[in-house]
Each structure stands twice: as structure tokens, then as C-alpha cells.
C-alpha positions in Angstrom: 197.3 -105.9 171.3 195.2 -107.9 168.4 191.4 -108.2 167.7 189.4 -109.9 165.5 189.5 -113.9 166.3 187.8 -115.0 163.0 191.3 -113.7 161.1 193.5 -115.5 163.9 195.3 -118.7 164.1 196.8 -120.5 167.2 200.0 -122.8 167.5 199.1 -125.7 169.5 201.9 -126.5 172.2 201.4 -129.8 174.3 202.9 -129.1 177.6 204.9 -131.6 180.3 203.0 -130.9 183.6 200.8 -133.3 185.3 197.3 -133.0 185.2 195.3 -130.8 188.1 193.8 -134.2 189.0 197.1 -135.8 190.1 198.2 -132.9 192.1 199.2 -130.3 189.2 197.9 -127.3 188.5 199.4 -123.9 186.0 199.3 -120.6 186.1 200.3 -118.3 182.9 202.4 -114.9 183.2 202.3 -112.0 180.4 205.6 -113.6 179.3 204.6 -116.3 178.3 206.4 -118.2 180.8 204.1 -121.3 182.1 204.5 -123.0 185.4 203.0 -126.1 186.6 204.1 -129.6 188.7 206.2 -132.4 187.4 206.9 -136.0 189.1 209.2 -137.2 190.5 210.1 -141.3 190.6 209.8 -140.9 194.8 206.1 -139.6 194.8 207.6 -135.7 194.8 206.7 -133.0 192.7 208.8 -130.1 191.1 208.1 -126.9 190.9 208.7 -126.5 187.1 208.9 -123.7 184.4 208.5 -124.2 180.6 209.4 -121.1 177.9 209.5 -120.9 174.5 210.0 -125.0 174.4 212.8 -125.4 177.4 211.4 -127.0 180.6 213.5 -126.0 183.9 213.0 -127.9 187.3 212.9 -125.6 190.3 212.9 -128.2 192.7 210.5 -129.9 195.5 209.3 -127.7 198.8 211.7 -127.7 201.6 209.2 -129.9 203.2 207.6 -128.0 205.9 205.8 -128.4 208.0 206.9 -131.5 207.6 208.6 -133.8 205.5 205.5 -134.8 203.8 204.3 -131.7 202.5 206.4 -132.2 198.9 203.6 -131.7 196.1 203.1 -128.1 195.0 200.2 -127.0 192.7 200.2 -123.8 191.4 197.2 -121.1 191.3 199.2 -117.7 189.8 202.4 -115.8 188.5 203.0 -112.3 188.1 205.1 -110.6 185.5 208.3 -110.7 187.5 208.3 -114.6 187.9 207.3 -115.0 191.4 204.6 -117.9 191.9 202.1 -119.2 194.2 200.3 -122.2 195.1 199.5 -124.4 197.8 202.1 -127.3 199.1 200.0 -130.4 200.4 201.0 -134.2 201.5 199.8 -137.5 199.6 197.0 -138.2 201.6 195.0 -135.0 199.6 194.0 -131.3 199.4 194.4 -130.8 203.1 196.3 -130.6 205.0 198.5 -127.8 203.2 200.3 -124.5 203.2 200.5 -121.9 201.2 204.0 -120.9 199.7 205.0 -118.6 197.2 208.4 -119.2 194.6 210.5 -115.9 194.2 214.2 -115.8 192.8 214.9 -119.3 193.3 213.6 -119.7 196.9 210.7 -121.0 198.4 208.6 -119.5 201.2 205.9 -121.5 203.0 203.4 -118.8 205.1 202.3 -119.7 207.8 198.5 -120.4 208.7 196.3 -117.7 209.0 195.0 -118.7 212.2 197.2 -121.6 213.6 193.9 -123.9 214.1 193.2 -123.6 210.5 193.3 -127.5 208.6 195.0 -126.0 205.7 195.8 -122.8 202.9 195.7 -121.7 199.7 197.7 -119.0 198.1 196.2 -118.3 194.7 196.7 -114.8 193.2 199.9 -112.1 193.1 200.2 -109.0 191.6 203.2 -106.8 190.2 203.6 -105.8 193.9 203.9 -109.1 195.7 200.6 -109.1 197.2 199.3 -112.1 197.5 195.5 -113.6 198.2 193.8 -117.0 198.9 192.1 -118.7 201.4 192.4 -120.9 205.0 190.4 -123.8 205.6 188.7 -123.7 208.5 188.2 -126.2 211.2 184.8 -125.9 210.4 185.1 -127.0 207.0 184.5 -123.5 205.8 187.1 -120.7 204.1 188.2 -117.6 204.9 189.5 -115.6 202.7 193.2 -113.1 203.2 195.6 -111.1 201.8 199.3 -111.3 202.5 201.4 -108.1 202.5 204.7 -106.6 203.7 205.0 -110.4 205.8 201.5 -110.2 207.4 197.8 -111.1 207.1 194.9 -109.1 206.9 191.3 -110.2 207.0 188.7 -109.2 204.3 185.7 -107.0 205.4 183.1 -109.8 203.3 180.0 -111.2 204.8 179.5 -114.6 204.0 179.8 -118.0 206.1 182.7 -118.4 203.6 184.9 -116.3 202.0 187.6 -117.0 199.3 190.2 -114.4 197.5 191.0 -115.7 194.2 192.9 -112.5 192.3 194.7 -109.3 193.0 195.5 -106.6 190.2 198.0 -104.2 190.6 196.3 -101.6 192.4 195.6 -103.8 194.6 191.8 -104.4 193.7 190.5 -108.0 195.5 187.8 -110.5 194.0 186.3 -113.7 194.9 183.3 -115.5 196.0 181.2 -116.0 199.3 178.4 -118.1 200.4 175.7 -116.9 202.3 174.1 -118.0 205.4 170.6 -119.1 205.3 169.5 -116.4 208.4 171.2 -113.7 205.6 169.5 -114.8 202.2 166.2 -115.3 204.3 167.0 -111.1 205.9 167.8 -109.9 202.3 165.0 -111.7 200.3 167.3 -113.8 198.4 166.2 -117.3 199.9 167.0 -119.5 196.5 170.5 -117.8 196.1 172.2 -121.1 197.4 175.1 -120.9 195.3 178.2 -118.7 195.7 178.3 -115.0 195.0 181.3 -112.6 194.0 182.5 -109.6 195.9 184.8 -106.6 194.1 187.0 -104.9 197.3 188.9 -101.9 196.1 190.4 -99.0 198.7 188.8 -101.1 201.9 184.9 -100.7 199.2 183.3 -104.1 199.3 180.9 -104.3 196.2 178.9 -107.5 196.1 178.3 -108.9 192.6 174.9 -110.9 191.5 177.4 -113.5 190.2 180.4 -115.0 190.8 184.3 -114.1 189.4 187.3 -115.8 189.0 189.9 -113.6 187.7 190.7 -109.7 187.2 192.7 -107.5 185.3 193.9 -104.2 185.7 191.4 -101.8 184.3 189.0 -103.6 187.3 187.0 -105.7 185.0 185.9 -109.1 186.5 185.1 -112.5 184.5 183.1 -115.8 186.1 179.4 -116.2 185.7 176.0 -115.7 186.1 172.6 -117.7 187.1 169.4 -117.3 185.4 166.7 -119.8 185.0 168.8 -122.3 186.1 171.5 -121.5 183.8 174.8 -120.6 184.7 176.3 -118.0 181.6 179.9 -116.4 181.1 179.7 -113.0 182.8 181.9 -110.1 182.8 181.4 -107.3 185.6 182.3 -103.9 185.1 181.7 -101.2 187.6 179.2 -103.7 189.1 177.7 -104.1 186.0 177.1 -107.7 185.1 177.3 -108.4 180.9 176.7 -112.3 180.0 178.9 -112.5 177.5 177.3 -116.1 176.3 173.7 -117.3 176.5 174.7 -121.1 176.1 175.8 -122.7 179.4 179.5 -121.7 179.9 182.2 -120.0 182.5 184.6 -117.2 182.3 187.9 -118.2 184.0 190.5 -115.8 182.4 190.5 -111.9 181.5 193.3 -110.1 180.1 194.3 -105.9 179.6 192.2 -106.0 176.1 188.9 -107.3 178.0 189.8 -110.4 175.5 188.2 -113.4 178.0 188.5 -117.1 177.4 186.6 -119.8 179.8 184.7 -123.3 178.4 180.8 -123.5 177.4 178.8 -126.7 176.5 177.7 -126.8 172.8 174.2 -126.8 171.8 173.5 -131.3 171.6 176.6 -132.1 173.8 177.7 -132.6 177.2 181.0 -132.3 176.8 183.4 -128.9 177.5 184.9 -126.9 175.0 187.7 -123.8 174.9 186.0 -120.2 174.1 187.7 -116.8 173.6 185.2 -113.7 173.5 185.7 -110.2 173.0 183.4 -107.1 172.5 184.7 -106.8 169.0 184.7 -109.8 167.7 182.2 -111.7 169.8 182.6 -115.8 170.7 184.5 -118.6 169.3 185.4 -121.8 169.7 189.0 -122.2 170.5 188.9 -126.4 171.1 192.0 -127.9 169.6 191.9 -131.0 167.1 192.4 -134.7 168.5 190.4 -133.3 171.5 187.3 -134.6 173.1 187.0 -132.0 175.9 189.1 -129.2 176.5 188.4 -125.9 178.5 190.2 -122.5 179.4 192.7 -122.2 182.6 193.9 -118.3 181.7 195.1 -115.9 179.1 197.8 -112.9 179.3 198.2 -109.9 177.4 199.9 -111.0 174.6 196.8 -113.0 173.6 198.5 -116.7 175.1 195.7 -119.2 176.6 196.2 -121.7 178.7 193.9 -124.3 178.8 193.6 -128.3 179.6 191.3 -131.2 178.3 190.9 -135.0 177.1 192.3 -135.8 174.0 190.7 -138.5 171.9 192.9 -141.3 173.3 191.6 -140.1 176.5 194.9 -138.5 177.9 194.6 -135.6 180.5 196.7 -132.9 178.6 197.9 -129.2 179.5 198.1 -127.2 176.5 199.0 -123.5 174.9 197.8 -121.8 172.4 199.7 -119.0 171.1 198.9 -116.4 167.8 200.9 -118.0 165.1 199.8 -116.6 161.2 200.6 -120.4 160.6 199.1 -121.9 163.8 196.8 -125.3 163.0 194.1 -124.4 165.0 191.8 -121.6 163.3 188.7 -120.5 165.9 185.5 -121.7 164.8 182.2 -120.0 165.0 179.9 -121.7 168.6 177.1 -123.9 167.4 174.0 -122.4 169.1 171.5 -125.1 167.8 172.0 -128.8 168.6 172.6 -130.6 165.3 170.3 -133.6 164.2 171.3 -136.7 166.2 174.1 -135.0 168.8 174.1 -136.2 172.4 
């Protein structure tokens, strides 16, 4: 455990995975262990680990369906290594399959309902539980949990449902969308956007916000809308806390509550990397030499992932870790636009 951000420094660790754009995509554990996509000369990509500086290959999908389904990107990993992520084809996002990467073997799930375009499996916990979403025919999602070799549905309203974490008693989050006939029955006619949902024990608690990730004590991070403004949000006990008042997103929460996500500074449009805790409060975690740079996750031992722009305009995965003689010290947010910014 560690507190107090202003006293920290991070190490700054460039890392060899290809960026989300390009098919990639990472996923932290509480190891330390990072796992992400690399390229292969034929158009294939690895599955791939990196630790402590060594970088190990864990080869393409077996290629089901088909042949074509070869590029993985990865959505989550839980503490005993086993990942998942969605396997799609070069033509784009869909269609796809889910899979999940345990003890050197590959398992692509089938669809939820065979009519379904494609799948994503984005969240495990200690158990093996997995949850994500189908894609509809429809062009909608609908979200599932996979346990003991079989689907379940979610009991969520919504005209489209996605699971996007699992802690390890089991507790679901994610985000739905409501139908016009159901905003206009429950008053909330300008809610357009997406809404978050808490399930624990088969209880569905709907959330004026939306969430991202979970940890184990059940506390939630994503954001919240007011005036038009959408503001890093934690929810506790369906309790919403904005945790930021300039525009920002919390993407990652770890066992400490510690919470890391990107926010737009006062003056500019571009993203930057904050960490936040009750404690300590917000800071700006953006790494020199880059001009954008935002949050993917953060584990236990106070690791974040995160991704962003460098000057030179390179698409680059990165990891911070606490290091007493890290480069990168937090700096405090800038609330105020300075004279001149854009």
C-alpha cells in the first residue's frame, strides 16, 4: 500500500505492443505483468506478455472460426495470468469472438446467441468468471457472464447492455442505454447517454452515471454528467463522489480506492494522465516528451498503465511504476486556463 502522490516518483517504461488503434489493446495484473498484441510480418498478431523488461510471445489464435480471425486485443488479466479479449479478422471490430488465454492455451467461446455479429470478453476475476458483451444483429449489445463453461444473461433493462468488470465476489458493472418509451416513463427524457448498473447476488442497482472498472471492496470508477459536463466519478454503495470538477474520466480503480483516468486541463484540448485518491487528492501523472497521454488501469501495487502521443507524434503504451528515483514526479492539475493556452 502507499499514499501521498505529491512525495512519489514514477519510472517511465515505454512498452512494445501496438497501439489500440491498429488492433492492440493491454490489460494490467496486480503483478505487474502487462499483456497486449504484437505484429507479425504476415498481418498476424501475438498474444504477448512483458515483465520486469522481458517480452514473451504467446502466439496467434488457433484461427477459429476461421482462419481469418488471427488479431487478438486484450480487455483484462486476473492475478493468476489468465487473459481475455476479443479475436477479430482484418476487415475490423466485427466480426469477432471472444477468447480467453489460460496456461498456455487458447479458448475461443462460442457466441452467446449463434446469430450474434460478434463478442467481447473483457473482464475476469480470481475465479475465472468472465464478462463482456455480443453484438447483436441489431447493431445493439447485450451484455453476459461466462461461468463453469456456460452463459448467463444479466437481469438489466436497457436496449443495450454491456459487462465490462467482475471482482472477486463476483460483483458485475457496466453500462446501458435506455430506450426512448423508458426515459420518457421514468421522467428522464434528456438522459441520452449511457448509464451504469452495480449487480451483486442477482441485486441490480442502477447508477446516475456510468463505470468502467471495479475493485474488490465494490467501489466503482467512470463518470458523471452535469451541465453538460462529463466529471471523474467514483460510486460507492450507490453513492456517486466526482472526484474532479474539470472535464475528465475514471477508467481504473485499485484495493486502496487509488483511481487513475485522463482530464482536459483548464486552456487545452488535449488529454492528460491523473491519479486521485481521498488522501491526497488529484494530480497530473502526464509523462515528459508527451503531447497527450491518458490512463488504461492501475493494480494494487500502485502500477498504471496508460497510452498517449508523444511529441514526435508516436502512438506509445507506457508504465509507470513507484520508483524513489523515477523521472516523472506528479504535478499539481491546473484548474485555471493560463494566459494565451488553446
Amino acid at each position: 500500500m502507499y499514499s501521498g502522490f505529491a512525495a512519489e516518483r514514477y519510472a517511465v517504461t515505454p512498452l512494445p505492443f501496438i497501439p489500440f488503434s491498429n488492433t492492440g489493446g493491454e490489460a494490467l495484473s496486480n503483478n505487474g505483468v502487462v499483456v497486449g498484441g504484437i505484429a507479425n510480418s504476415d498481418g498476424s498478431v501475438s498474444l504477448a506478455e512483458w515483465c520486469e523488461g522481458a517480452l514473451s510471445d504467446l502466439g496467434v489464435p488457433p484461427g477459429l472460426p476461421n482462419h481469418d480471425f488471427n488479431r487478438p486485443r486484450v480487455f483484462g488479466i486476473n492475478n493468476s495470468g489468465a487473459i481475455v479479449g476479443t479475436i477479430h479478422t482484418a476487415a475490423g471490430d466485427l466480426p469477432s469472438r471472444s477468447f480467453i488465454y489460460d496456461r498456455g492455451h487458447f479458448t475461443v467461446l462460442p457466441l452467446a446467441d449463434p446469430t450474434d455479429l460478434g463478442s467481447a470478453a473483457i473482464g475476469i476475476n480470481s475465479r475465472g468468471d468472465v464478462v463482456g458483451y455480443d453484438h447483436t444483429p441489431r447493431n445493439k449489445l447485450t451484455g453476459w457472464l461466462w461461468s463453469n463453461g456456460a452463459y448467463s444473461g444479466l437481469p438489466v433493462s436497457g436496449t443495450s447492455t454491456a459487462a465490462l468488470g467482475i471482482n472477486s465476489s463476483g460483483t458485475i458493472i457496466g453500462n446501458r442505454t435506455l430506450s426512448f418509451m423508458r426515459r420518457l416513463l421514468t421522467g428522464r427524457l434528456s438522459c441520452t447517454g449511457q448509464r451504469g448498473y452495480v449487480l451483486s447476488h442477482g441485486t441490480t442497482e442502477h447508477l446516475n452515471g456510468f463505470v468502467y472498472a471495479i475493485n474488490d471492496s465494490g467501489e466503482a470508477a467512470g463518470g458523471s454528467t452535469s451541465d453538460g459536463k462529463t466529471m471523474a466519478t467514483v460510486f460507492k454503495n450507490g453513492i456517486a463522489t466526482v472526484i474532479l470538477s474539470l472535464p475528465s474520466y475514471a477508467v481504473g480503480i485499485n484495493s486502496s480506492a487509488d483511481v487513475v483516468g485522463f482530464y482536459q486541463p483548464a486552456g487545452h484540448s488535449r488529454r492528460h494522465l491523473f491519479i486521485w485518491s481521498a488522501n491526497s487528492g488529484a494530480f497530473d501523472l502526464t509523462p515528459d516528451g508527451y503531447r497527450s497521454a491518458e490512463a488504461a488501469a492501475i493494480n494494487d501495487r500502485g502500477d498504471v498503465l496508460g497510452f498517449g502521443e508523444t511529441m514526435s507524434r508516436k502512438k506509445q503504451y507506457f508504465l509507470l511504476r513507484p520508483d524513489l528515483d523515477g523521472v516523472l514526479a506528479p504535478k499539481a492539475l491546473v484548474t485555471t486556463p493560463p494566459a494565451g493556452a488553446r
